[in-house]
Structure formats: C-alpha cells, structure tokens
C-alpha positions in Angstrom: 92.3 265.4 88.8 91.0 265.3 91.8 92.5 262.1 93.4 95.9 263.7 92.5 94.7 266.3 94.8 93.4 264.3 97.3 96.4 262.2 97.0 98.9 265.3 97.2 96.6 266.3 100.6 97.6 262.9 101.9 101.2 262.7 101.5 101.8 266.4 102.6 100.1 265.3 105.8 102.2 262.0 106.5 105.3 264.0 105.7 104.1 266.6 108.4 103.2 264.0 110.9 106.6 262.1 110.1 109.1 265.4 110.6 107.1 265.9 114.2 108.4 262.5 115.4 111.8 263.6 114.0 111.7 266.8 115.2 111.2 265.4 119.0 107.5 267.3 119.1 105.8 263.9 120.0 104.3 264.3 123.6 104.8 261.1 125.5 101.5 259.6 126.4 102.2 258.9 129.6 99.2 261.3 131.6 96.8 258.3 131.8 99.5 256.6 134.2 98.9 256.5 138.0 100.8 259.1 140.5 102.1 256.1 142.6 100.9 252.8 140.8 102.2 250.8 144.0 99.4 253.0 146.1 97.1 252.6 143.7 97.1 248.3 143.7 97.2 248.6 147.9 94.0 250.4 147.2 92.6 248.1 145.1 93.6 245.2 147.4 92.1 246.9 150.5 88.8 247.1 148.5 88.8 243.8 147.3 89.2 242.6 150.8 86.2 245.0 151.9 84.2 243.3 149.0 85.0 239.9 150.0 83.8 240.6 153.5 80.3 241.8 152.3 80.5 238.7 150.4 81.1 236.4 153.1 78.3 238.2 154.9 75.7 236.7 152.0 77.1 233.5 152.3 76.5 233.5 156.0 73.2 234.3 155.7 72.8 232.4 152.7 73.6 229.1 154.7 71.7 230.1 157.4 68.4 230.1 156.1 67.2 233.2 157.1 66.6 234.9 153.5 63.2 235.8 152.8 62.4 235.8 149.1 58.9 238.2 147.9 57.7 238.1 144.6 55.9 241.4 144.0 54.3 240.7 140.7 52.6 237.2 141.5 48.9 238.3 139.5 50.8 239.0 136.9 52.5 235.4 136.5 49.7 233.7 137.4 48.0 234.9 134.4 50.9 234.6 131.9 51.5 238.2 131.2 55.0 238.1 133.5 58.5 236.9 132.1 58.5 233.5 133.5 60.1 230.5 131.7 57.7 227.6 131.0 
C-alpha cells in the first residue's frame, strides 16, 4: 500500500516537472555565463603572461646560482624524528 503511494507521489511529480518544460516555465541556465567572454580570455591571457614573467624571474635566478636553501628543522632529522626518506 504504501509503494502505490509512494509510487503515485512519483509520477504526479514527473508529470509536474514535464508540463513546466511544456508550458515554457523552464529558466534558461545561462547566469553562470560571462558578461563579455572575449574580455574575460584577454584577461586570462594578460595574467598568464604576468605569471610567466614571475616564472622566468625563478629560472633566472635559478640558473644563476644565487638561491640559498635553509633547513630549519636539521636536529630533528638528524635524530630520525623528521619526514626524511631513507
């Protein structure tokens, strides 16, 4: 009795769901889209060339030699109690 009822629930609910397509109720899902998707990729350009830049800047010093590398916990992998591979 009750999975006619359940089943009754379900097909009320597909036919209500079905006339609001027909009926033209059906909001277009179009308010993710960009105002001006051409702006939007020159944007998106102009910061991958801004990224690149910063990233050419590693490189550079990089291959110059200049990087200094610290190791703040040096006790503790000394001892074994850091994360070091053996």
């Amino acid at each position: 009795m009750n999975t006619n009822r359940l089943l009754a629930a379900v097909l009320v609910l597909q036919v209500v769901t079905l006339a609001g397509q027909w009926g033209g109720h059906a909001r277009d899902a179009r308010a993710d889209l960009p105002p001006d998707p051409g702006a939007q990729r020159v944007a998106q350009t102009e910061e991958l060339k801004q990224i690149n830049q910063s990233l050419n800047r590693l490189i550079g010093l990089m291959e110059s030699g200049r990087v200094e590398v610290k190791v703040s916990n040096i006790k503790d992998l000394n001892s074994g109690n850091g994360n070091a591979r053996k």
